[in-house]
N, CA, C and O atoms as a Tripos MOL2 file, in Angstrom:
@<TRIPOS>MOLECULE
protein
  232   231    58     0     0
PROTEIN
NO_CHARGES

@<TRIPOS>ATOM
      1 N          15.3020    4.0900   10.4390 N.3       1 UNK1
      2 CA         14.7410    2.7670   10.4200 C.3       1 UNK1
      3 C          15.3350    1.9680    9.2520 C.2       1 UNK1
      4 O          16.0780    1.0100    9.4620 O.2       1 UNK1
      5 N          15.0380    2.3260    8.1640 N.am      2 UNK2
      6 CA         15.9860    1.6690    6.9190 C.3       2 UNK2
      7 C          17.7240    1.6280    7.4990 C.2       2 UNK2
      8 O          18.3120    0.5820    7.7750 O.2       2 UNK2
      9 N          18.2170    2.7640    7.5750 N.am      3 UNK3
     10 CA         19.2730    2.3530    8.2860 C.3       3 UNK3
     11 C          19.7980    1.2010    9.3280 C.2       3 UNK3
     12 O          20.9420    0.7800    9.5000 O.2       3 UNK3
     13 N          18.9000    0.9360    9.7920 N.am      4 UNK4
     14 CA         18.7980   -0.2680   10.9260 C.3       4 UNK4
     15 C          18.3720   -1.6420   10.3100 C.2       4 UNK4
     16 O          18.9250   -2.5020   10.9940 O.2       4 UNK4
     17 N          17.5180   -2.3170    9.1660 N.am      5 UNK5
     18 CA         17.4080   -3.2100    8.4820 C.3       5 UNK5
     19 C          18.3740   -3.3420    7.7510 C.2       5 UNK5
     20 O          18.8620   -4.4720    7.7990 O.2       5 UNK5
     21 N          19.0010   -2.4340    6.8850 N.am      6 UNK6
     22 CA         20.6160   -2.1940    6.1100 C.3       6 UNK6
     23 C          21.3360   -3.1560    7.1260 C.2       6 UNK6
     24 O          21.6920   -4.3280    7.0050 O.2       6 UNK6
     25 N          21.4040   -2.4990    7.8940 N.am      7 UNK7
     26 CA         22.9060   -2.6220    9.0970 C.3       7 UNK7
     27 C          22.7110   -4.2380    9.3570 C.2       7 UNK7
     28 O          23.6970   -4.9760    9.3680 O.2       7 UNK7
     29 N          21.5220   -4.6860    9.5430 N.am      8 UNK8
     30 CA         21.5860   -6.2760    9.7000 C.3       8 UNK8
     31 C          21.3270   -7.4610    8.9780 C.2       8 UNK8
     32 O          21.3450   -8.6380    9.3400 O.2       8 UNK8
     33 N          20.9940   -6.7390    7.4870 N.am      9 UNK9
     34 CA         21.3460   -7.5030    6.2280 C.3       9 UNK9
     35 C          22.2500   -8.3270    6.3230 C.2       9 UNK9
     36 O          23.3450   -7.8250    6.5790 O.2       9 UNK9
     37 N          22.2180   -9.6830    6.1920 N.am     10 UNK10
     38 CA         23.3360  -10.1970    5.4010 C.3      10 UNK10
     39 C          24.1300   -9.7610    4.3600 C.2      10 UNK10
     40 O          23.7820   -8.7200    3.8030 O.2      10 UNK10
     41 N          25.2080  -10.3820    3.9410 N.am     11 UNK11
     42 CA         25.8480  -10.2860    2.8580 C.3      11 UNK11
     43 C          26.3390   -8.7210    2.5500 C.2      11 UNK11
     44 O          26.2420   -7.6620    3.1700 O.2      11 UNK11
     45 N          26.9760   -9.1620    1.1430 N.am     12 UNK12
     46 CA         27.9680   -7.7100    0.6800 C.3      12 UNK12
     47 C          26.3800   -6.8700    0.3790 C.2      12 UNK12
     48 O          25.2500   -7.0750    0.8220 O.2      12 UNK12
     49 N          26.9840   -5.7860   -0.6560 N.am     13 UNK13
     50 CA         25.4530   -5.1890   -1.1600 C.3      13 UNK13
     51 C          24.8170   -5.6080   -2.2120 C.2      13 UNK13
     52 O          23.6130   -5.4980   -2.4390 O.2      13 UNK13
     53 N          25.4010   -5.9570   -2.6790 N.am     14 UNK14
     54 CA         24.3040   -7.3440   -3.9550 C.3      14 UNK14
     55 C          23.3640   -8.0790   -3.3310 C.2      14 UNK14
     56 O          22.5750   -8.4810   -4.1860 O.2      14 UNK14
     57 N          23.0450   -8.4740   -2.1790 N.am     15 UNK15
     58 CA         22.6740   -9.1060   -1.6300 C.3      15 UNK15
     59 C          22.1050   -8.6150   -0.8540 C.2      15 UNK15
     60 O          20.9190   -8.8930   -0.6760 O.2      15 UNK15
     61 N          22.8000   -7.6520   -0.0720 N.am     16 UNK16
     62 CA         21.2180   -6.4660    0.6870 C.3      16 UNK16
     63 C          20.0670   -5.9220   -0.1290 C.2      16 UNK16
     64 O          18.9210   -5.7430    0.2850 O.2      16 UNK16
     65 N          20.5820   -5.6550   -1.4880 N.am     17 UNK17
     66 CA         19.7010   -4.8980   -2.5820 C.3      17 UNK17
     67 C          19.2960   -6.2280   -2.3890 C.2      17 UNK17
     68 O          18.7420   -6.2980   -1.2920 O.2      17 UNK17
     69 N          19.3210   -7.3140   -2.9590 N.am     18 UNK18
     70 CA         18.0210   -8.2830   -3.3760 C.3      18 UNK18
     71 C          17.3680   -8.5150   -2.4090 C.2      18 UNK18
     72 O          16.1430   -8.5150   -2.5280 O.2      18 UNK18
     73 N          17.9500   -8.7790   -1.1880 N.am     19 UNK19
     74 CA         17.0010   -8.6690    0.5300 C.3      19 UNK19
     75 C          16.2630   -7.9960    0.3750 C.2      19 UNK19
     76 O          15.1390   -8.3650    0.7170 O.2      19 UNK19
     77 N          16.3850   -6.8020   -0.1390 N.am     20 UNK20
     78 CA         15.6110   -5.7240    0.1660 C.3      20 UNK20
     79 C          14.3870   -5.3920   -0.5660 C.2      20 UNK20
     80 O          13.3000   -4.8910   -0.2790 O.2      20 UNK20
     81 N          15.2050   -6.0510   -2.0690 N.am     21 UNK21
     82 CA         13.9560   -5.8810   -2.9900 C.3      21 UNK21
     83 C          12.9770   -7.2040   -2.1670 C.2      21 UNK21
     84 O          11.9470   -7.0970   -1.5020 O.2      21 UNK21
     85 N          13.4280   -7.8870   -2.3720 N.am     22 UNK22
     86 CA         12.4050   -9.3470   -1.7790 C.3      22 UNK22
     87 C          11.1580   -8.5360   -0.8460 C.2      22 UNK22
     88 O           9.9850   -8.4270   -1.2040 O.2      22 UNK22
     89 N          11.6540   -8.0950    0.2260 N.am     23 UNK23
     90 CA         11.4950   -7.6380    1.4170 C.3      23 UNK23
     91 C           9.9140   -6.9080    1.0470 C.2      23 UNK23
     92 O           8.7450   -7.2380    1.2440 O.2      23 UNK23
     93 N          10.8180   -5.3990    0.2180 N.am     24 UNK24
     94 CA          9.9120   -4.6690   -0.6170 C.3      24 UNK24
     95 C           8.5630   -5.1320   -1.0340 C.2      24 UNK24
     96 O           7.5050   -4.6530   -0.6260 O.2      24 UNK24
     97 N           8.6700   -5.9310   -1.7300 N.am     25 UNK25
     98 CA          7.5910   -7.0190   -2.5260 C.3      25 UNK25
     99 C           7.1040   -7.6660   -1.9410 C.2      25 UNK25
    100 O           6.0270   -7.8810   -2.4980 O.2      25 UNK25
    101 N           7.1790   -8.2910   -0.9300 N.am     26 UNK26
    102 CA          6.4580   -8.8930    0.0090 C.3      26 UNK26
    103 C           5.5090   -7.5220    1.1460 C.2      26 UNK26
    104 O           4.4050   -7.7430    1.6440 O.2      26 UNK26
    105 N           6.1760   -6.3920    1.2970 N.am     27 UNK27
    106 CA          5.0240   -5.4630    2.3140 C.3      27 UNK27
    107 C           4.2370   -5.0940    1.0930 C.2      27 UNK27
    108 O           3.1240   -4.6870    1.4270 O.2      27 UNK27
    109 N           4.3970   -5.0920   -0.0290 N.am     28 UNK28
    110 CA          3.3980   -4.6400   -1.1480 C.3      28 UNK28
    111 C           2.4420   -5.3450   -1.3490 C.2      28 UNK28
    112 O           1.2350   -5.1110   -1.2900 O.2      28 UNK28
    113 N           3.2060   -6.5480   -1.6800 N.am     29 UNK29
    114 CA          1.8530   -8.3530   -1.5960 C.3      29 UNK29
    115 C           0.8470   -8.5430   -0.4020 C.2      29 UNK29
    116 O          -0.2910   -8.9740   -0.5840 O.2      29 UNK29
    117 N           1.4120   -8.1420    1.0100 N.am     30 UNK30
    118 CA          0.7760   -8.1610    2.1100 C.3      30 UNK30
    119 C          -0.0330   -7.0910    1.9800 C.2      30 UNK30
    120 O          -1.2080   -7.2790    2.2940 O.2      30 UNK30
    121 N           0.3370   -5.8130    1.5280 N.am     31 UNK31
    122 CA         -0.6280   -4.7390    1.2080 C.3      31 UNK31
    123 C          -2.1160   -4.7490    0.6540 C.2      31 UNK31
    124 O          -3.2110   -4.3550    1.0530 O.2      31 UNK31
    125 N          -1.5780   -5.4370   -0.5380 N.am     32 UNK32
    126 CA         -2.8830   -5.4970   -1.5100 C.3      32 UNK32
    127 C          -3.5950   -6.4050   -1.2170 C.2      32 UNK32
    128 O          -4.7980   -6.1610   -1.3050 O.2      32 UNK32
    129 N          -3.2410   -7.6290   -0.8120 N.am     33 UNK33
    130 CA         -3.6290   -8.9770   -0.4660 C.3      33 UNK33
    131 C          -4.6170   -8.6970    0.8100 C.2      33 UNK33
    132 O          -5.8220   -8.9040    0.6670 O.2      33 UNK33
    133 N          -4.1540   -8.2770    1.9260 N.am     34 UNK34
    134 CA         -5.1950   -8.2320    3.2630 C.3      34 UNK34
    135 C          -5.0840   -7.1110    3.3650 C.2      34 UNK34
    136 O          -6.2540   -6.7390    3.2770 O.2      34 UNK34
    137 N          -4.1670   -5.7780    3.5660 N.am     35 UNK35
    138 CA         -4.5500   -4.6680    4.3680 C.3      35 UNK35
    139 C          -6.0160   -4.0950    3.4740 C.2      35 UNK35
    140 O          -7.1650   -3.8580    3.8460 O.2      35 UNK35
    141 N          -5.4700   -4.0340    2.4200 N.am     36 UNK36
    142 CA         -6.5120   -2.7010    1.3730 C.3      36 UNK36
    143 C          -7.7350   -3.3500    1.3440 C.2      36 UNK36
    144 O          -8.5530   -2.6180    1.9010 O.2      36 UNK36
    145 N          -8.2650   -4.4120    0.9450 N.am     37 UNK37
    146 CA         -9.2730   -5.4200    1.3460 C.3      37 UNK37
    147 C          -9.7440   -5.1760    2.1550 C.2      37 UNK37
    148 O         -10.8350   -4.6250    2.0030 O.2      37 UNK37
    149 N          -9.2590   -5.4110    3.4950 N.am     38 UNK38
    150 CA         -9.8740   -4.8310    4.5240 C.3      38 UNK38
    151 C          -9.9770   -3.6380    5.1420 C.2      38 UNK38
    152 O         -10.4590   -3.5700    6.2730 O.2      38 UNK38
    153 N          -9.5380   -2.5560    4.4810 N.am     39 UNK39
    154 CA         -9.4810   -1.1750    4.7590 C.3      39 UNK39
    155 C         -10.7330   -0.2980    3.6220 C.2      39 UNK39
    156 O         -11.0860    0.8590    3.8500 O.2      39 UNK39
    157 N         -11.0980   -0.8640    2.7950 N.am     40 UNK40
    158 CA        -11.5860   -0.4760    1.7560 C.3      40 UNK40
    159 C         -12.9900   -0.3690    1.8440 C.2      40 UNK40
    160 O         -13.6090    0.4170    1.1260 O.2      40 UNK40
    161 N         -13.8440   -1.5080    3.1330 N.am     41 UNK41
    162 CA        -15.3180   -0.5900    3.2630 C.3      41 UNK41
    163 C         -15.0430    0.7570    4.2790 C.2      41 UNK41
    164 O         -15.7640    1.7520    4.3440 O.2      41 UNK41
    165 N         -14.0840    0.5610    4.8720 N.am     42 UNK42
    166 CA        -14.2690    1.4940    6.1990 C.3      42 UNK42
    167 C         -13.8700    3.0520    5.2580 C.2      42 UNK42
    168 O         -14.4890    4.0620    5.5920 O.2      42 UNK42
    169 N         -13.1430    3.1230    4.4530 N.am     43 UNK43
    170 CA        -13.2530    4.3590    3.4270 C.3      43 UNK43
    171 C         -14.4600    4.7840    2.5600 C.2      43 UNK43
    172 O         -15.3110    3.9880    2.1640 O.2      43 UNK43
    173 N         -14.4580    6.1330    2.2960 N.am     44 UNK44
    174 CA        -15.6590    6.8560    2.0680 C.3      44 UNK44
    175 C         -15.7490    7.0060    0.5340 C.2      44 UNK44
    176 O         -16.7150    7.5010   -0.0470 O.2      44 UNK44
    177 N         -14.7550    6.5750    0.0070 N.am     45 UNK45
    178 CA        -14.6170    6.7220   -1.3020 C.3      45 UNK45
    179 C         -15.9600    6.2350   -2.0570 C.2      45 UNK45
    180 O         -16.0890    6.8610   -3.1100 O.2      45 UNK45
    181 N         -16.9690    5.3300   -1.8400 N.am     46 UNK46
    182 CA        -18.2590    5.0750   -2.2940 C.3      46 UNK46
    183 C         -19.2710    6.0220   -1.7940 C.2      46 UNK46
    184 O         -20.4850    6.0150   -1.9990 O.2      46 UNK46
    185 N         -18.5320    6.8670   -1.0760 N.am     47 UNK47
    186 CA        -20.0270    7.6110   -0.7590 C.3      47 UNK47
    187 C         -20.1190    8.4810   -1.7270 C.2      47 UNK47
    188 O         -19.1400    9.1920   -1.9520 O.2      47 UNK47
    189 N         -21.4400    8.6370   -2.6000 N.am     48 UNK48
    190 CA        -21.7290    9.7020   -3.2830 C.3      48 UNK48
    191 C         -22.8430   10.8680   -2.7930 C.2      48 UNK48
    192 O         -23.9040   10.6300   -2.2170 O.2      48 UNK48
    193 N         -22.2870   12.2770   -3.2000 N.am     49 UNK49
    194 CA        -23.5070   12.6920   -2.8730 C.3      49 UNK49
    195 C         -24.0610   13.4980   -4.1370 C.2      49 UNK49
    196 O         -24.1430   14.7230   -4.2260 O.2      49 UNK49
    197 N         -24.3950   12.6220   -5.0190 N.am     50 UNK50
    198 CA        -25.1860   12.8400   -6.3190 C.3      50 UNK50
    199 C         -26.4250   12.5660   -6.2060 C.2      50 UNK50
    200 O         -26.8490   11.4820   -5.8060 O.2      50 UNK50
    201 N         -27.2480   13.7050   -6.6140 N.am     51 UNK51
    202 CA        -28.9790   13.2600   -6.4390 C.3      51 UNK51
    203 C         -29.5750   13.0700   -7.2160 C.2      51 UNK51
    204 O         -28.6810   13.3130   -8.0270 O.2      51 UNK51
    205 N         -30.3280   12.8390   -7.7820 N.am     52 UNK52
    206 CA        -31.3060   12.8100   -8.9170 C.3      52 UNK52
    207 C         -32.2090   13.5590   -9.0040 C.2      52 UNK52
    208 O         -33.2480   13.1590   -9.5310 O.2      52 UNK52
    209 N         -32.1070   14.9110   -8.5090 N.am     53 UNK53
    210 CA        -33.0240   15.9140   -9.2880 C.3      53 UNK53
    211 C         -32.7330   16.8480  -10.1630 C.2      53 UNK53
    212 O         -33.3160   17.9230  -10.3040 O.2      53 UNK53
    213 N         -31.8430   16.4470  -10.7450 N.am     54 UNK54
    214 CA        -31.5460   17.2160  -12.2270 C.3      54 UNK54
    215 C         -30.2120   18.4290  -12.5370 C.2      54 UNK54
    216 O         -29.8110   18.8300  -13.6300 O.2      54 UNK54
    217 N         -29.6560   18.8700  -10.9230 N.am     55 UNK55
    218 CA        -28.4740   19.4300  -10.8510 C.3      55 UNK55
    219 C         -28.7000   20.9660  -11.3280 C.2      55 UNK55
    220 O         -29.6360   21.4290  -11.9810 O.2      55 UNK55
    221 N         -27.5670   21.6030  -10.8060 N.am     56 UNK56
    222 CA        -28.1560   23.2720  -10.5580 C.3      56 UNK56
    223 C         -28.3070   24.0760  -12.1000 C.2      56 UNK56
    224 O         -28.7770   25.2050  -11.9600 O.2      56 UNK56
    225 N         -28.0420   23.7590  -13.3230 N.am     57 UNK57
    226 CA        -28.2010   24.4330  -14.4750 C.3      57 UNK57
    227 C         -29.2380   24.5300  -14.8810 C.2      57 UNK57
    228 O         -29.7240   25.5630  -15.3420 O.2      57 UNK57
    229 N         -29.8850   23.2300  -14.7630 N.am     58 UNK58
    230 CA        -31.5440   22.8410  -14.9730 C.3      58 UNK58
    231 C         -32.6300   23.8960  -14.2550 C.2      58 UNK58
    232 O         -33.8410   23.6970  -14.3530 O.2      58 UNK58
@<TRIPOS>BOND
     1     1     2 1
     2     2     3 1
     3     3     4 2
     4     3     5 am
     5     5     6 1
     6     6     7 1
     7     7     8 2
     8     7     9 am
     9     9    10 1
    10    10    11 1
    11    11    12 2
    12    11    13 am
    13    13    14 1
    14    14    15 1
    15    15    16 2
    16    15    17 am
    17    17    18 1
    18    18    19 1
    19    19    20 2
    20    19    21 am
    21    21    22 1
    22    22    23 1
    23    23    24 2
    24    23    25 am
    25    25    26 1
    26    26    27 1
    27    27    28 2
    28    27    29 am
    29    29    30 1
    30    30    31 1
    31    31    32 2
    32    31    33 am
    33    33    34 1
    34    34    35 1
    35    35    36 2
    36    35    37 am
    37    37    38 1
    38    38    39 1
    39    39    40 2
    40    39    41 am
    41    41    42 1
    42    42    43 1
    43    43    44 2
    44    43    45 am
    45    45    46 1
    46    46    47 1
    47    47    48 2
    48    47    49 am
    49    49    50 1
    50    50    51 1
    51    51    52 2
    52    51    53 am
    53    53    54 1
    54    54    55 1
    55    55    56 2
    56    55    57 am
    57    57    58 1
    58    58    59 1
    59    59    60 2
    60    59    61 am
    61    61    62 1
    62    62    63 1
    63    63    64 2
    64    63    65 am
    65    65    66 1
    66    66    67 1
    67    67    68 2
    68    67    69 am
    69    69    70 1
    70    70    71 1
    71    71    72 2
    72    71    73 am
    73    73    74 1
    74    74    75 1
    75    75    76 2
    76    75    77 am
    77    77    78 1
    78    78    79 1
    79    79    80 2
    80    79    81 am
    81    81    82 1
    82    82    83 1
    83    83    84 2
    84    83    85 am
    85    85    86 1
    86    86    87 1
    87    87    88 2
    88    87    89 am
    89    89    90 1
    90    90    91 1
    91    91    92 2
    92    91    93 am
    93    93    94 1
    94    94    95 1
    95    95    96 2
    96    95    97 am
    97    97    98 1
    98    98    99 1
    99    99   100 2
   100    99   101 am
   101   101   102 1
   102   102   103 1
   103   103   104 2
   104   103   105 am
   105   105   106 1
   106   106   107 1
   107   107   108 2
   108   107   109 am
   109   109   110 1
   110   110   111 1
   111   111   112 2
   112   111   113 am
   113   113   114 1
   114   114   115 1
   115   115   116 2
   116   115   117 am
   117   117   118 1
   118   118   119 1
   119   119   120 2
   120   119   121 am
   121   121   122 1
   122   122   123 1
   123   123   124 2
   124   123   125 am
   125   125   126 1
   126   126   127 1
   127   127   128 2
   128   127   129 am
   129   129   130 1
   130   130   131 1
   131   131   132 2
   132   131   133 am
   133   133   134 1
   134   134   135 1
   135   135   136 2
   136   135   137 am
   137   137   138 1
   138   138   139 1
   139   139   140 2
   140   139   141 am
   141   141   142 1
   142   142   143 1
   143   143   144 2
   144   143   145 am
   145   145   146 1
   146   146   147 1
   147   147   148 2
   148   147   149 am
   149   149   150 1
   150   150   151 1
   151   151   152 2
   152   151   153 am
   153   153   154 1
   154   154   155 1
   155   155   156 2
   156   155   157 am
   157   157   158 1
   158   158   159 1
   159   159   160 2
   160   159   161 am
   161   161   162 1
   162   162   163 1
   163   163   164 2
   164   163   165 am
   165   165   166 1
   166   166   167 1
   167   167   168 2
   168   167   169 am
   169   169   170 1
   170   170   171 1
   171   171   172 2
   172   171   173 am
   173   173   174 1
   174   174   175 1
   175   175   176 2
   176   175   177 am
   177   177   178 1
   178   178   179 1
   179   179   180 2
   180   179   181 am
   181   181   182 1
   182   182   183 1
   183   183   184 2
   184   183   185 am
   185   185   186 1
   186   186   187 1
   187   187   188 2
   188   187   189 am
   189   189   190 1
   190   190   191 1
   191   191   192 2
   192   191   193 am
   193   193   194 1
   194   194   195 1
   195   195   196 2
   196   195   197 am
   197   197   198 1
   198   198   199 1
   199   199   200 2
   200   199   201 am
   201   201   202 1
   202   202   203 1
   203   203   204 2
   204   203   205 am
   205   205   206 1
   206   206   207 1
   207   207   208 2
   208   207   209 am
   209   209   210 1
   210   210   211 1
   211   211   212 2
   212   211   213 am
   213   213   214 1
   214   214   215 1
   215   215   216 2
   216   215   217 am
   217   217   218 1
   218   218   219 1
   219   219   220 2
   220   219   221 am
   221   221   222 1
   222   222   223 1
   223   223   224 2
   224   223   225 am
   225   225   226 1
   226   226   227 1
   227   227   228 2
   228   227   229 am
   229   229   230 1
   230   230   231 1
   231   231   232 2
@<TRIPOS>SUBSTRUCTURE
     1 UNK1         2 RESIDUE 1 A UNK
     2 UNK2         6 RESIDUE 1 A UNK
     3 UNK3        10 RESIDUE 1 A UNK
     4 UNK4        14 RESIDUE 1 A UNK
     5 UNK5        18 RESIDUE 1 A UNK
     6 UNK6        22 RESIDUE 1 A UNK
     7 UNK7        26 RESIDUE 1 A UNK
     8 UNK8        30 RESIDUE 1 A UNK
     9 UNK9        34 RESIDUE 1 A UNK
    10 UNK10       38 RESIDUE 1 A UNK
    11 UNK11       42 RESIDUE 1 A UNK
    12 UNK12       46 RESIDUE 1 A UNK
    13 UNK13       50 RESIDUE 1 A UNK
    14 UNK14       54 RESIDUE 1 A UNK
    15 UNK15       58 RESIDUE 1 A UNK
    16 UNK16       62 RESIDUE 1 A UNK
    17 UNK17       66 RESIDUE 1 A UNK
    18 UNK18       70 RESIDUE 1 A UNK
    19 UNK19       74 RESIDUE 1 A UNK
    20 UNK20       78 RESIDUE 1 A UNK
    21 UNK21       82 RESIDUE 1 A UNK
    22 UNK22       86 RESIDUE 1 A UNK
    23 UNK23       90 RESIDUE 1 A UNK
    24 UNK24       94 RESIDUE 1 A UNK
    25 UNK25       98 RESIDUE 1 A UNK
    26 UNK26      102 RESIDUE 1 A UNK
    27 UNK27      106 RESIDUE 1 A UNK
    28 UNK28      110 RESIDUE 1 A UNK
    29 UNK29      114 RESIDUE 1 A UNK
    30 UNK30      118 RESIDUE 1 A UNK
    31 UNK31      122 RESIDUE 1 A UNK
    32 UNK32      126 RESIDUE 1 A UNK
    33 UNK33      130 RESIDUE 1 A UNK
    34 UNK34      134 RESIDUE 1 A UNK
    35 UNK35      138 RESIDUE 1 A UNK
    36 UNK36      142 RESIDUE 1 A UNK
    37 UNK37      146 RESIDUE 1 A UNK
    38 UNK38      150 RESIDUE 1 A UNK
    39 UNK39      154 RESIDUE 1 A UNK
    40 UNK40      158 RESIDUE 1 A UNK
    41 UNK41      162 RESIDUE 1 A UNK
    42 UNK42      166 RESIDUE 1 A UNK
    43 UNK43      170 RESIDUE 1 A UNK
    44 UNK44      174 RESIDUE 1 A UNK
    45 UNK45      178 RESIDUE 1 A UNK
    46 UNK46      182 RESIDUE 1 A UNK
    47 UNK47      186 RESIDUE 1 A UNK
    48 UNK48      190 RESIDUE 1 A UNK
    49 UNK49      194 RESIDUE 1 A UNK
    50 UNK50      198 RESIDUE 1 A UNK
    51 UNK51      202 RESIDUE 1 A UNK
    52 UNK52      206 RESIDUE 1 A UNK
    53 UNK53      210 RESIDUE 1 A UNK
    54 UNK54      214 RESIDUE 1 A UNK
    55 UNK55      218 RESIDUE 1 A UNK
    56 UNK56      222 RESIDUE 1 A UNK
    57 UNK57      226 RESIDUE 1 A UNK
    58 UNK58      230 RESIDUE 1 A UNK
């Protein structure tokens, strides 16, 4: 797949590298911006299962 975005880059490779970085930085921005946001109640990571009766040493 990278092979295939390479291949239809413009330009020499100075210019694919900065395509690419651009590119890069933008699925990261889109990442944080809407995916994780909206992926982040449907994860369990808030679930605790800590109780309040004093824990097994007690």
């Amino acid at each position: 797949m990278y092979g295939w975005i390479w291949r239809h880059l413009p330009g020499n490779v100075w210019v694919r590298a900065l395509i690419s970085l651009v590119l890069i930085l933008a699925v990261v921005y889109a990442l944080f911006q809407y995916v994780f946001p909206w992926a982040e109640p449907l994860l369990p990571f808030n679930d605790v299962t800590v109780d309040g009766d004093g824990g097994a040493g007690q």
